[in-house]
C-alpha positions in Angstrom: 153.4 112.6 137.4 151.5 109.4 137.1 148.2 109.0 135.0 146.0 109.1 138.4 147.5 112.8 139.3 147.2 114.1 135.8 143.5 113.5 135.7 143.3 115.0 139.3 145.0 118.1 138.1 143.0 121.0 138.6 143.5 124.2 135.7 142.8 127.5 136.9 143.0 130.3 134.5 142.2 130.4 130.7 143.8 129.2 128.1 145.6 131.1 125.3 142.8 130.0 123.1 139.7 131.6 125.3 142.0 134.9 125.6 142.3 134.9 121.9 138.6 135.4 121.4 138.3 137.6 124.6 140.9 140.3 122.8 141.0 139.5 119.4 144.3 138.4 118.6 145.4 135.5 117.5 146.9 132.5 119.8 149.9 132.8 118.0 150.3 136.5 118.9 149.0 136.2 122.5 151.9 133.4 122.7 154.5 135.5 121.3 153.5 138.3 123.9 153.8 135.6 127.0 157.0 134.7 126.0 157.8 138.7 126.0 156.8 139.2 129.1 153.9 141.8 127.8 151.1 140.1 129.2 151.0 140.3 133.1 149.1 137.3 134.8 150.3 134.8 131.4 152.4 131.9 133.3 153.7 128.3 131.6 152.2 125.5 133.2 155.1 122.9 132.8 152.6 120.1 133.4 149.8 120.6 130.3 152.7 122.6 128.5 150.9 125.4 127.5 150.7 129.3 128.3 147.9 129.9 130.8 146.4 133.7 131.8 145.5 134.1 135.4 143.4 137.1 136.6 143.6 140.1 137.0 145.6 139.9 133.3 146.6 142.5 131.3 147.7 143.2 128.2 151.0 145.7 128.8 151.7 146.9 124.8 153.8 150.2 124.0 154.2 151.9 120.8 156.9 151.5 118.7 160.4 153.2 119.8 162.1 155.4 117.2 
């Protein structure tokens, strides 16, 4: 992407960051979880490189297995 499209791209979603303060975990958790797959509505935007959560999102956590 050139310079002109990058400044024209439009975000939707929060970032890890603002979900971090939303939940109460930390950002390097919440990432941890995206890359599990345990947070439906997280998706990688390839252009900014960075986990983004898209409504409705949930966070999908189950106890531990013996």
């Amino acid at each position: 992407m050139s310079r002109r499209q990058l400044r024209a791209y439009h975000v939707d979603g929060v970032s890890l960051a603002m979900f971090s303060m939303q939940t109460g975990l930390r950002v390097g958790q919440l990432a941890h979880y995206c890359r599990l797959g345990r947070i439906e509505g997280a998706r990688f935007d390839r252009v900014l490189w960075a986990w983004r959560i898209y409504p409705p999102a949930k966070l999908v956590l189950t106890g531990r297995l013996k």
